[in-house]
N, C-alpha and C positions, 0 to 999 in steps of 0.2 A: 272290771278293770283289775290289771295283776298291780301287786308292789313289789317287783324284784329290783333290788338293786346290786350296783356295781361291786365286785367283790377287789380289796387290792390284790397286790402280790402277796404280803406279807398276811392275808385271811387264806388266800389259796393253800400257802405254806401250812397251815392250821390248818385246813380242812383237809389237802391231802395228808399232811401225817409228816413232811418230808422237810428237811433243814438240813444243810452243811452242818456238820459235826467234827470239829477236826479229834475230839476224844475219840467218836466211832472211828475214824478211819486210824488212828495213831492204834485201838485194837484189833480191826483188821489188819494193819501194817505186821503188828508185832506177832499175832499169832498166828499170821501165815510166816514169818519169820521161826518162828518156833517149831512149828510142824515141816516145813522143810529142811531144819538144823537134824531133828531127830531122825529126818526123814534120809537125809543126806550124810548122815554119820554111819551109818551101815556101809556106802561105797568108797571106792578111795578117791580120785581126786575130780576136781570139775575142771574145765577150761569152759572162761568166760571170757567173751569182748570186754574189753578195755580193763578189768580188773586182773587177768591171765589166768596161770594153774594155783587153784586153789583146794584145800582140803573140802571131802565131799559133805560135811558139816557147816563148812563156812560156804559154800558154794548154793548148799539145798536153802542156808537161812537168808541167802542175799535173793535167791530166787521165789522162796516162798512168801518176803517183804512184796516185791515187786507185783507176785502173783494177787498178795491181799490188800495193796491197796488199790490195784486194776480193779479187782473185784468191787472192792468200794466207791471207788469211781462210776464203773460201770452200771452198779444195781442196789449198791448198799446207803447211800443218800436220799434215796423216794421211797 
């Protein structure tokens, strides 16, 4: 006879490794934020939806936030 039993949600979370972290994602956020600023300060302007023409610094750091916390969304919580 086995003895396995029921594991919760909150053991699963522990045994995969994996919890909502708003710290992790606020450092994904920022530092995709920071690498598209410097990344985006080399060209001149951006044009975005709904924000319009913006410098190519402010343009790269609003697109690299979005880009990092997708990321974290996407694969950076498990």
């Amino acid at each position: 006879m086995t003895n396995f039993e029921t594991c919760t949600m909150d053991e699963l979370v522990l045994i995969d490794g994996g919890d909502w972290s708003w710290k992790s994602l606020a450092q994904s956020t920022v530092s995709g934020a920071v690498g598209g600023a410097i990344a985006g300060s080399a060209g001149g302007t951006v044009t975005l939806p709904v924000v319009g023409t913006v410098g190519g610094g402010v343009g790269g750091g609003i697109l690299g936030a979005v880009g990092g916390a997708a990321a974290y969304l996407v694969c950076g919580w498990w």
